[in-house]
Biopython code that builds the backbone (N, CA, C, O; Angstrom):
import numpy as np
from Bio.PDB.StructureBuilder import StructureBuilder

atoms = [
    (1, "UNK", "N", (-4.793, -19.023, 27.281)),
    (1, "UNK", "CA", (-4.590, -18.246, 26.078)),
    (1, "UNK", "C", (-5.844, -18.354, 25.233)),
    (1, "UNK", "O", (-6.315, -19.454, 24.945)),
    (2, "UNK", "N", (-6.298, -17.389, 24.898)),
    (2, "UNK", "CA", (-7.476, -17.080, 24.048)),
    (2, "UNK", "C", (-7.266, -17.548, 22.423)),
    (2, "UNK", "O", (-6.147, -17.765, 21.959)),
    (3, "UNK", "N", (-8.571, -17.672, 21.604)),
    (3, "UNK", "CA", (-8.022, -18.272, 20.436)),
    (3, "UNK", "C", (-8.671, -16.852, 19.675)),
    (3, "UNK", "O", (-9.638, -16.091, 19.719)),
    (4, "UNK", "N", (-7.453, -17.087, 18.991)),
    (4, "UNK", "CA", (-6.980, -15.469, 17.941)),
    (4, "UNK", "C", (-7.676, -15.846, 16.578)),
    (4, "UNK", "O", (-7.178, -16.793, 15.970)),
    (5, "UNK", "N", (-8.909, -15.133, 15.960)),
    (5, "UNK", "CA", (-9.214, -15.914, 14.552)),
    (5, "UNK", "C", (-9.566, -14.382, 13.761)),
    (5, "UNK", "O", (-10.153, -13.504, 14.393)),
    (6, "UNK", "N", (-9.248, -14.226, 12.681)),
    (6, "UNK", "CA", (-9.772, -12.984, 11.641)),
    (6, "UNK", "C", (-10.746, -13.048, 11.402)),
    (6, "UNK", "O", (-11.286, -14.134, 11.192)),
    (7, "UNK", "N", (-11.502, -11.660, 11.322)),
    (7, "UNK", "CA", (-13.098, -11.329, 11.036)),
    (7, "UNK", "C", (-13.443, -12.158, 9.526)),
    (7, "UNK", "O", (-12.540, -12.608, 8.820)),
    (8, "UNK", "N", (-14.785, -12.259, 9.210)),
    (8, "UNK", "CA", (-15.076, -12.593, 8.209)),
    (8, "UNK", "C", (-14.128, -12.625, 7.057)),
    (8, "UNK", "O", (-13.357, -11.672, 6.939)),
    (9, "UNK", "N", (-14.088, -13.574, 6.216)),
    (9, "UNK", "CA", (-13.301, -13.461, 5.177)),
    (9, "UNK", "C", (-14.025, -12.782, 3.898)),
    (9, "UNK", "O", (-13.467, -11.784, 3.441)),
    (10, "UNK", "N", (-14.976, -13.141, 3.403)),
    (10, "UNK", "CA", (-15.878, -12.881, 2.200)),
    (10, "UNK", "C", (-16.587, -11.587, 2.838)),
    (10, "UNK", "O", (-16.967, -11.704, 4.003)),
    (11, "UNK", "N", (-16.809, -10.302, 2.145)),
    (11, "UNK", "CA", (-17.529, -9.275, 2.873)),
    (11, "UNK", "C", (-18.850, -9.115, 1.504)),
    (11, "UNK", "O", (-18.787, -9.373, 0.302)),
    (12, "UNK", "N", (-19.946, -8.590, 2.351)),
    (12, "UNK", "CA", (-21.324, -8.220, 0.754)),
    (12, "UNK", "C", (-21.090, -7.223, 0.557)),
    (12, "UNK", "O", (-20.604, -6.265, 1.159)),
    (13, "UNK", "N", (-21.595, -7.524, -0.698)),
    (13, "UNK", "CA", (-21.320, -6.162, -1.471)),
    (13, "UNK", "C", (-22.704, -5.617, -2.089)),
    (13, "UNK", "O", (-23.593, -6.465, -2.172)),
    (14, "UNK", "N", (-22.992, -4.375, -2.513)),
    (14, "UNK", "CA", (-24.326, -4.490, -3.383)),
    (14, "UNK", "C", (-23.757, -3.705, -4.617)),
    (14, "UNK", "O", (-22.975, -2.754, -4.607)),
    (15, "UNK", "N", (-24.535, -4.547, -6.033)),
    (15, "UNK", "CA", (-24.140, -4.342, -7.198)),
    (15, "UNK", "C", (-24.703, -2.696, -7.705)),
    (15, "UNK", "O", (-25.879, -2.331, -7.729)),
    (16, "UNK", "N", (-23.680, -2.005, -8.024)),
    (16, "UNK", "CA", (-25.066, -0.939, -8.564)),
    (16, "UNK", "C", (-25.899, -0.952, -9.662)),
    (16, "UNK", "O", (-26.417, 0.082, -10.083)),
    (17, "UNK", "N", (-26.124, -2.347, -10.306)),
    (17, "UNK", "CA", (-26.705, -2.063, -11.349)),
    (17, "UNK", "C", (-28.233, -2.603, -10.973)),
    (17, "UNK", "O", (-29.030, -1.952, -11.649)),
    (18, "UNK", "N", (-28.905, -3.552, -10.142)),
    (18, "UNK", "CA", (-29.325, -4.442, -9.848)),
    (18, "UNK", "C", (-29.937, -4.867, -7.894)),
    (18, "UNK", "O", (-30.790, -5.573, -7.355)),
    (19, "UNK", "N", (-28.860, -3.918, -7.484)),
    (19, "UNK", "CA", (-28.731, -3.828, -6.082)),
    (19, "UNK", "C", (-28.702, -5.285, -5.325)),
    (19, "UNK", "O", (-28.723, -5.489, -4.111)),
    (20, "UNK", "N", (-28.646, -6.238, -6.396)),
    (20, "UNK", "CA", (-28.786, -7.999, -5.583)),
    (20, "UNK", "C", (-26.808, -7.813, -5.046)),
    (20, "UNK", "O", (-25.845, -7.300, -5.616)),
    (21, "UNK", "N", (-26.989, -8.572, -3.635)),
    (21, "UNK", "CA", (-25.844, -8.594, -2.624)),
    (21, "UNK", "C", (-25.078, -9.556, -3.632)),
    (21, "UNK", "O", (-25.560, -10.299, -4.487)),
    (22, "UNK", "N", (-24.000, -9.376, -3.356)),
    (22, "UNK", "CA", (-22.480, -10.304, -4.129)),
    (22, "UNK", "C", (-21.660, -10.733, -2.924)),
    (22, "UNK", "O", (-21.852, -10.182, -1.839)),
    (23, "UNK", "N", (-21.089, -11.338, -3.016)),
    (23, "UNK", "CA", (-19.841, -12.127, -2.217)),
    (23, "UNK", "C", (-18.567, -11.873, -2.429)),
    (23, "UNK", "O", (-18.141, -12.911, -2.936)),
    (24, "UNK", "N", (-17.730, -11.144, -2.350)),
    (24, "UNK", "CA", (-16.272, -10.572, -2.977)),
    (24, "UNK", "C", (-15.390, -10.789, -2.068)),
    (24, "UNK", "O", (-15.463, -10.459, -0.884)),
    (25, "UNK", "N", (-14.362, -11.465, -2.712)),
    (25, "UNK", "CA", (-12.633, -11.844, -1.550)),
    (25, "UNK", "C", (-12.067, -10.595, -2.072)),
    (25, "UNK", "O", (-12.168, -10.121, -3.203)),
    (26, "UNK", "N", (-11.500, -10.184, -1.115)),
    (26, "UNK", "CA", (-10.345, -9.009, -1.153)),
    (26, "UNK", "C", (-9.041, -9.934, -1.722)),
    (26, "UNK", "O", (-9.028, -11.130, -1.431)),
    (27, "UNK", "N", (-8.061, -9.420, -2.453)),
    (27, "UNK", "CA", (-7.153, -9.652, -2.744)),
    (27, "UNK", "C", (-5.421, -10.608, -1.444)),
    (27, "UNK", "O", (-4.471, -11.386, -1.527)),
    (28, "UNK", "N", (-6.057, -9.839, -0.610)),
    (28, "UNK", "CA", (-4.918, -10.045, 0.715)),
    (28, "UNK", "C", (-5.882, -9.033, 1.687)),
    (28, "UNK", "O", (-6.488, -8.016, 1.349)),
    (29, "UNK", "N", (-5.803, -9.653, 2.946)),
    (29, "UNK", "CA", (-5.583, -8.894, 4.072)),
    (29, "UNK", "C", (-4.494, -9.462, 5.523)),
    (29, "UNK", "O", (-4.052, -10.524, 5.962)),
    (30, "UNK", "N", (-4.460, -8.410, 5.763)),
    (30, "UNK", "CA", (-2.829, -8.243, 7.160)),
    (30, "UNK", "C", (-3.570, -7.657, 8.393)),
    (30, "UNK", "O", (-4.499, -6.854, 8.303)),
    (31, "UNK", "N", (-3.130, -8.078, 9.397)),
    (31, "UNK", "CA", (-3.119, -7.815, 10.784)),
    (31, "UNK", "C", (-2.104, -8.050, 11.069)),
    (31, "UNK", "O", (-1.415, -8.813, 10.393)),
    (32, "UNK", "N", (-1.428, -7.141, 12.799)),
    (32, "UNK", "CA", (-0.736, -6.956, 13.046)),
    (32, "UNK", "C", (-1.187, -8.334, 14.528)),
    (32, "UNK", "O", (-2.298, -8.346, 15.058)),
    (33, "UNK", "N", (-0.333, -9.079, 14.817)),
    (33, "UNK", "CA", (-0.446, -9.681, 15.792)),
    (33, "UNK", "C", (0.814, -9.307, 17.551)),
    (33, "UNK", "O", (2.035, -9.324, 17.707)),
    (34, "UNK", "N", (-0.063, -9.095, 18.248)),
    (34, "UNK", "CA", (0.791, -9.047, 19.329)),
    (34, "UNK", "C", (0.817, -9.557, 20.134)),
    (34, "UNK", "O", (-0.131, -9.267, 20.863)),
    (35, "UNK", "N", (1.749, -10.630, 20.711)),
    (35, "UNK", "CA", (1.454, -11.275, 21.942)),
    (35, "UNK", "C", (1.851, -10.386, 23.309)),
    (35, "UNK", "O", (3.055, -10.466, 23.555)),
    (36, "UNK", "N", (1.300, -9.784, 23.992)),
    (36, "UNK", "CA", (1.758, -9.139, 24.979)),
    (36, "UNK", "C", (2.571, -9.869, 26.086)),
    (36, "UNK", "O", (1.987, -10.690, 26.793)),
    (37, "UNK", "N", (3.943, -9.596, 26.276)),
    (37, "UNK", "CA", (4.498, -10.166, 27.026)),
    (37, "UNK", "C", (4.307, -12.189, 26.834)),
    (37, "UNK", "O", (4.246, -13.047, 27.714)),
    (38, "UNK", "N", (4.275, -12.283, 25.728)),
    (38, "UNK", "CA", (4.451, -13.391, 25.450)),
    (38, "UNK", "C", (3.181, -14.252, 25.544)),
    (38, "UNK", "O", (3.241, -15.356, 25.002)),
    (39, "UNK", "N", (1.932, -13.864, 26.215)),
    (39, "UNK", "CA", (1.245, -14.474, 26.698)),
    (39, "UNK", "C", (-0.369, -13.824, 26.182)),
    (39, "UNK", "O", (-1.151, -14.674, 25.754)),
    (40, "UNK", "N", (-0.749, -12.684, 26.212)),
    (40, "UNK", "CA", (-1.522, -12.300, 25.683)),
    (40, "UNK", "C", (-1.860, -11.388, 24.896)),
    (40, "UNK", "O", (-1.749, -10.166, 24.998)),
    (41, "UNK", "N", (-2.692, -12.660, 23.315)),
    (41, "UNK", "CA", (-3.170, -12.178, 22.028)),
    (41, "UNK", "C", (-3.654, -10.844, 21.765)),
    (41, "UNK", "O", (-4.786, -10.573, 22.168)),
    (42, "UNK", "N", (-2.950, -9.922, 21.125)),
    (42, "UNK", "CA", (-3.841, -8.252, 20.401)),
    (42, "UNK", "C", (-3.471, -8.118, 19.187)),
    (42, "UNK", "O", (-2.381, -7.696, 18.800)),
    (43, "UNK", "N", (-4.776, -8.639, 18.256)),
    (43, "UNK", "CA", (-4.988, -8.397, 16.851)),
    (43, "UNK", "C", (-5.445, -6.873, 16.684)),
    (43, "UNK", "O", (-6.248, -6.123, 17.238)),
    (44, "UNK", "N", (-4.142, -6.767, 15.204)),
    (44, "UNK", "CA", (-4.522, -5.290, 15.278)),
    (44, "UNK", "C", (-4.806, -5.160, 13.648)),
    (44, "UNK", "O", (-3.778, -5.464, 13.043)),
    (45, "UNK", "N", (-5.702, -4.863, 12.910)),
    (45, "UNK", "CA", (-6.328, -5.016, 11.539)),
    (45, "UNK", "C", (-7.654, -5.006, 11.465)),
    (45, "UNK", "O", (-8.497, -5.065, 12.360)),
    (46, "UNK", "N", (-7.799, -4.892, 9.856)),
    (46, "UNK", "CA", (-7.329, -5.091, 8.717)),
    (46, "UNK", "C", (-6.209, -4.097, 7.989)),
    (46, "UNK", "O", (-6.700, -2.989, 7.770)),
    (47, "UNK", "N", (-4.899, -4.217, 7.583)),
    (47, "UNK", "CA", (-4.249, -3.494, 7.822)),
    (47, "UNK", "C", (-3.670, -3.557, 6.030)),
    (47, "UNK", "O", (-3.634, -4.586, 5.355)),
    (48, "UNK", "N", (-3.267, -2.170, 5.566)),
    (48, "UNK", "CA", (-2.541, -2.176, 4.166)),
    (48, "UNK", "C", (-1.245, -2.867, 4.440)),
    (48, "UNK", "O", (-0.430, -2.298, 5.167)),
    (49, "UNK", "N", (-0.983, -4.008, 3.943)),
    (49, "UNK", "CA", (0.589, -4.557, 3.846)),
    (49, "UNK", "C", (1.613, -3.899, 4.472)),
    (49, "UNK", "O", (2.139, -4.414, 5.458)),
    (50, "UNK", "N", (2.071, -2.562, 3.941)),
    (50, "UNK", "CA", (2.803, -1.498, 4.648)),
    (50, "UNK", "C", (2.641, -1.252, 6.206)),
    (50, "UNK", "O", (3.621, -1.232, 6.951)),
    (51, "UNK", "N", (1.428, -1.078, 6.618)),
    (51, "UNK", "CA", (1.208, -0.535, 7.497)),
    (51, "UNK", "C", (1.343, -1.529, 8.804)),
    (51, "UNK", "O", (1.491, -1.129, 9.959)),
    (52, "UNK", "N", (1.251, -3.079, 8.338)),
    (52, "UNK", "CA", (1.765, -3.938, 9.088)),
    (52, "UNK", "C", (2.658, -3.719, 9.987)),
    (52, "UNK", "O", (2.482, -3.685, 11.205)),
    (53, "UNK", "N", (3.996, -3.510, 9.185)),
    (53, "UNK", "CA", (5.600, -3.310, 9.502)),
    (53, "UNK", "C", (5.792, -1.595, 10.194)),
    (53, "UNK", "O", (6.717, -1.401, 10.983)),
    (54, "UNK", "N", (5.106, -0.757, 9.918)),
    (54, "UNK", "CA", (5.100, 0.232, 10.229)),
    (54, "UNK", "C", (4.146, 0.711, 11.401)),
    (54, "UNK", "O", (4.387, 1.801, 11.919)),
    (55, "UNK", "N", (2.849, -0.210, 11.939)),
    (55, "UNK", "CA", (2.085, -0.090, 13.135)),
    (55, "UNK", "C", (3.582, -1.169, 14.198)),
    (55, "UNK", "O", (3.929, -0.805, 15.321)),
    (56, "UNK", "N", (4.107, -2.232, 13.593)),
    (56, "UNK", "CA", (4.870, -3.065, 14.644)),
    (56, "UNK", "C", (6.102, -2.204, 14.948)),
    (56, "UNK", "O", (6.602, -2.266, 16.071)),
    (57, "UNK", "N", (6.695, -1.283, 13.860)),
    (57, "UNK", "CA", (7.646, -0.817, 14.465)),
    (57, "UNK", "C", (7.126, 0.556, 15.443)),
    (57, "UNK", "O", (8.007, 1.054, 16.144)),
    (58, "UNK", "N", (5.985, 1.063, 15.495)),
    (58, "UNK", "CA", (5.921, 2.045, 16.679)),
    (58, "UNK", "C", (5.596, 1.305, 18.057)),
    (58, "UNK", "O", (5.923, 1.654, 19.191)),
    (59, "UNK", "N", (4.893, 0.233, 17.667)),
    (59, "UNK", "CA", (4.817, -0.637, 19.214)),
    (59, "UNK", "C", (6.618, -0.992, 19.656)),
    (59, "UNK", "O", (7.190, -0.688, 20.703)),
    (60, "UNK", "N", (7.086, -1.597, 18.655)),
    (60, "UNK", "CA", (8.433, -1.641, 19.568)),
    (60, "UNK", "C", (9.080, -0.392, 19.726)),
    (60, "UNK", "O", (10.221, -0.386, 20.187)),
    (61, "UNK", "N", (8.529, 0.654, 19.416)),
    (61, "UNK", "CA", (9.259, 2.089, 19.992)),
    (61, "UNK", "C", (8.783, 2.327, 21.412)),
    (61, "UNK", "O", (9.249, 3.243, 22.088)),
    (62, "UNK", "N", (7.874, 1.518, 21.848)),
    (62, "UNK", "CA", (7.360, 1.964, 23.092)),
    (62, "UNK", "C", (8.138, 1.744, 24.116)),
    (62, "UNK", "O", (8.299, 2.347, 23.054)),
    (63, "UNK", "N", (8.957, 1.486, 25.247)),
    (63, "UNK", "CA", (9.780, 0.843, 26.396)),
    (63, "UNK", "C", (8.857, -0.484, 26.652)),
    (63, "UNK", "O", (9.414, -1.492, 26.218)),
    (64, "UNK", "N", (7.674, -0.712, 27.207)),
    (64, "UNK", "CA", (7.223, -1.744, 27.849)),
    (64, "UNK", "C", (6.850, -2.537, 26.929)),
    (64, "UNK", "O", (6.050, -3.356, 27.382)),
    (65, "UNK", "N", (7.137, -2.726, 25.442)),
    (65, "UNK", "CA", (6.950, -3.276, 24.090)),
    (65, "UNK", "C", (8.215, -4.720, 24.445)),
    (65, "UNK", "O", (7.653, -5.815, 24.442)),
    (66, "UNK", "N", (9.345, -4.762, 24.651)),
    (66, "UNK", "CA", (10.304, -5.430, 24.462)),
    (66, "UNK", "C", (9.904, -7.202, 24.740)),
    (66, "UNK", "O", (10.258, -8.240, 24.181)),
    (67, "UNK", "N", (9.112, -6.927, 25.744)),
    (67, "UNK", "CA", (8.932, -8.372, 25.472)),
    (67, "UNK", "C", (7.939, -9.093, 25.023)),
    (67, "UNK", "O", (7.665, -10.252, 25.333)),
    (68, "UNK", "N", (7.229, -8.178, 24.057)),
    (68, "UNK", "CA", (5.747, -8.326, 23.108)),
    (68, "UNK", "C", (6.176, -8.895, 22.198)),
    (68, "UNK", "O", (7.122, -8.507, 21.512)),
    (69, "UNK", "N", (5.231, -10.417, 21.969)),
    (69, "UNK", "CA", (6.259, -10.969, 20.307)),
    (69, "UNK", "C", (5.237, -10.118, 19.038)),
    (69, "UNK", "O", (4.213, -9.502, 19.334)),
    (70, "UNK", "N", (5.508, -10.184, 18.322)),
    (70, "UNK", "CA", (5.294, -9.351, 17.604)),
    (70, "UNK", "C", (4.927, -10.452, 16.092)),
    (70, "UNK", "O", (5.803, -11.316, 16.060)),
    (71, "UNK", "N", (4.214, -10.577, 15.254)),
    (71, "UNK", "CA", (3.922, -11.265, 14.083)),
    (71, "UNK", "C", (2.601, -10.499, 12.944)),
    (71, "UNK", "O", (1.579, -9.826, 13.080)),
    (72, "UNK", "N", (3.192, -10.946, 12.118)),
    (72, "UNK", "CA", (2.144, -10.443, 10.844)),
    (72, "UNK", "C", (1.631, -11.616, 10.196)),
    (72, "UNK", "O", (2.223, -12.622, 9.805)),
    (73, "UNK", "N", (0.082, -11.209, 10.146)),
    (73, "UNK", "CA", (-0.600, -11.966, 9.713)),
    (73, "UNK", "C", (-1.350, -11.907, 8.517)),
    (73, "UNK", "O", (-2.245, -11.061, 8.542)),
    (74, "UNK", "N", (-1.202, -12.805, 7.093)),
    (74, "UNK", "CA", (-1.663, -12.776, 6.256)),
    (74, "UNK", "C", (-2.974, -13.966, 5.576)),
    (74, "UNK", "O", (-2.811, -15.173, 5.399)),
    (75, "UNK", "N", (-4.176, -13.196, 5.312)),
    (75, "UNK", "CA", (-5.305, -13.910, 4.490)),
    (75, "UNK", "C", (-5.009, -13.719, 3.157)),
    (75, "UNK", "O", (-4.921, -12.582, 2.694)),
    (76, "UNK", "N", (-4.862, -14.615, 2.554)),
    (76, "UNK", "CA", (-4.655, -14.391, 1.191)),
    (76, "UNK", "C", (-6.022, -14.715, 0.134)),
    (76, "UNK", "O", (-6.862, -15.411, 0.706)),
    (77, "UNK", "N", (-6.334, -14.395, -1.079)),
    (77, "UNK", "CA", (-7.661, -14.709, -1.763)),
    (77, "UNK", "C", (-7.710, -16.016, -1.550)),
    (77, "UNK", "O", (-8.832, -16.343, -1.163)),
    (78, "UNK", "N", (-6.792, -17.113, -1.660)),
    (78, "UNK", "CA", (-7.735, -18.789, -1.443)),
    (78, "UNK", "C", (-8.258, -18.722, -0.398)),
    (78, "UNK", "O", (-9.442, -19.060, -0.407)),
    (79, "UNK", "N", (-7.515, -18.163, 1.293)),
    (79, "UNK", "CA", (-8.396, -18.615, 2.362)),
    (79, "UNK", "C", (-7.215, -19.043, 2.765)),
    (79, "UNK", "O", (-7.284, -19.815, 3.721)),
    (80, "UNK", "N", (-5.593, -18.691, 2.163)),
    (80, "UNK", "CA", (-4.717, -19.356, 3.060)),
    (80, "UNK", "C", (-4.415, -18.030, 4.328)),
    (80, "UNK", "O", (-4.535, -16.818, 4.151)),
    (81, "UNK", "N", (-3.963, -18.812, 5.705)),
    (81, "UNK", "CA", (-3.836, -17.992, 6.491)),
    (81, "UNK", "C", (-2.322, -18.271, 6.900)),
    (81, "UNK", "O", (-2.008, -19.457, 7.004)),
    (82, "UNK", "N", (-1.155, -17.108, 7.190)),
    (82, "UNK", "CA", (-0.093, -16.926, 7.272)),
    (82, "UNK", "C", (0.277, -16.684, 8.297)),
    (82, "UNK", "O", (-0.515, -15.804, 8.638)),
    (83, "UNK", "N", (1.175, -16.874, 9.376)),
    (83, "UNK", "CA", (1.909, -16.035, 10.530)),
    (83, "UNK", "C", (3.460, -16.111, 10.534)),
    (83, "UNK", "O", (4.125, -17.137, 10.678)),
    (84, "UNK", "N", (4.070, -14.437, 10.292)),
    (84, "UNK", "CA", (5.321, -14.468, 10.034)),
    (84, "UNK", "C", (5.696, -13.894, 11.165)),
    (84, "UNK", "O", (5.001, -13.144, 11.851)),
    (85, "UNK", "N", (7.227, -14.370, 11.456)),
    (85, "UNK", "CA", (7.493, -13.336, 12.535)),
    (85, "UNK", "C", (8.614, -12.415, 12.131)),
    (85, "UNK", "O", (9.525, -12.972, 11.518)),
    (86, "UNK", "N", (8.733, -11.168, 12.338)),
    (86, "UNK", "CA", (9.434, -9.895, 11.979)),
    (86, "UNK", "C", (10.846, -10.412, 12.454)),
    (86, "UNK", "O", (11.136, -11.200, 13.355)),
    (87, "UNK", "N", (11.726, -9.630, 11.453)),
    (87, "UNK", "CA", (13.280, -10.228, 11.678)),
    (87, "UNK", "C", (13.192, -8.453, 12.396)),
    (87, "UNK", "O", (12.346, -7.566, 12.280)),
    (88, "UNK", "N", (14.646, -8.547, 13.215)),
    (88, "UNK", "CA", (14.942, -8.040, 14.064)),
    (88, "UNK", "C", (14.887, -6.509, 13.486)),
    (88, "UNK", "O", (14.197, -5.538, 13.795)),
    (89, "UNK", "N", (16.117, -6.760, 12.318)),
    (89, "UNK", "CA", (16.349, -5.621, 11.237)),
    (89, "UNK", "C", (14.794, -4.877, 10.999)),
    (89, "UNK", "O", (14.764, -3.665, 11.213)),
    (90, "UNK", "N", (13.661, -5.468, 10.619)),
    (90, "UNK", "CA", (12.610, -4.899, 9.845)),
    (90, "UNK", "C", (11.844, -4.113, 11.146)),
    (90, "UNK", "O", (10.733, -3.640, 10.909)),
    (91, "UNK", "N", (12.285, -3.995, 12.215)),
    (91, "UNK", "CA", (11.961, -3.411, 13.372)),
    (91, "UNK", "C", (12.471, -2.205, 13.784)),
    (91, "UNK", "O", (12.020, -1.494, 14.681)),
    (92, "UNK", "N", (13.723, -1.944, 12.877)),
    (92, "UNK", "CA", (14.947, -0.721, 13.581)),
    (92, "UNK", "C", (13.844, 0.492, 12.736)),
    (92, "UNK", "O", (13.134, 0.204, 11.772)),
    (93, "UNK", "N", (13.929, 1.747, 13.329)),
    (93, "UNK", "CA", (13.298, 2.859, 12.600)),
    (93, "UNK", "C", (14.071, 3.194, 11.748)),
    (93, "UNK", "O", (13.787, 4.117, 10.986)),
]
sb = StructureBuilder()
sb.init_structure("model")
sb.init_model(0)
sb.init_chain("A")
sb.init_seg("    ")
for serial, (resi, resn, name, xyz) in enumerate(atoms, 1):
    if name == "N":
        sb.init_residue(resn, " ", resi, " ")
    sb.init_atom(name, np.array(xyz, "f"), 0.0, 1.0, " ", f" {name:<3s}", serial, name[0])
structure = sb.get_structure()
């Protein structure tokens, strides 16, 4: 099993007043995590909150989806990193 890690956390920025590069945390970011068939990792992000729950429920619309675990993953501004796993319900269309 491969090790699953999120792109950069801090992205540059350039100021327009000055053009010197800055360092800026995004507020939250989400990826969609999939274990395929239980076994192999597909990160899918950077994703709007919403779109989390709504990219996982078209993968489980697929037939060969069923035995993909399925989890959402959250960076939050400190640098904390999250993995939830979807209740059954938040999956139905």
């Amino acid at each position: 099993m491969g090790n699953v890690r999120p792109p950069m956390y801090a992205e540059r920025h350039m100021t327009p007043t000055n053009g010197a590069e800055t360092m800026e945390r995004p507020s939250a970011r989400h990826w969609l995590l999939i274990m395929e068939g239980d076994l192999e990792p597909c990160v899918i992000g950077p994703l709007d909150e919403p779109e989390v729950l709504v990219r996982a429920r078209q993968h489980r619309a697929s037939d060969a989806s069923l035995e993909d675990g399925l989890y959402a993953i959250c960076l939050d501004a400190a640098g904390n990193l999250q993995v939830e796993a979807f209740v059954s319900a938040e999956l139905e269309p």
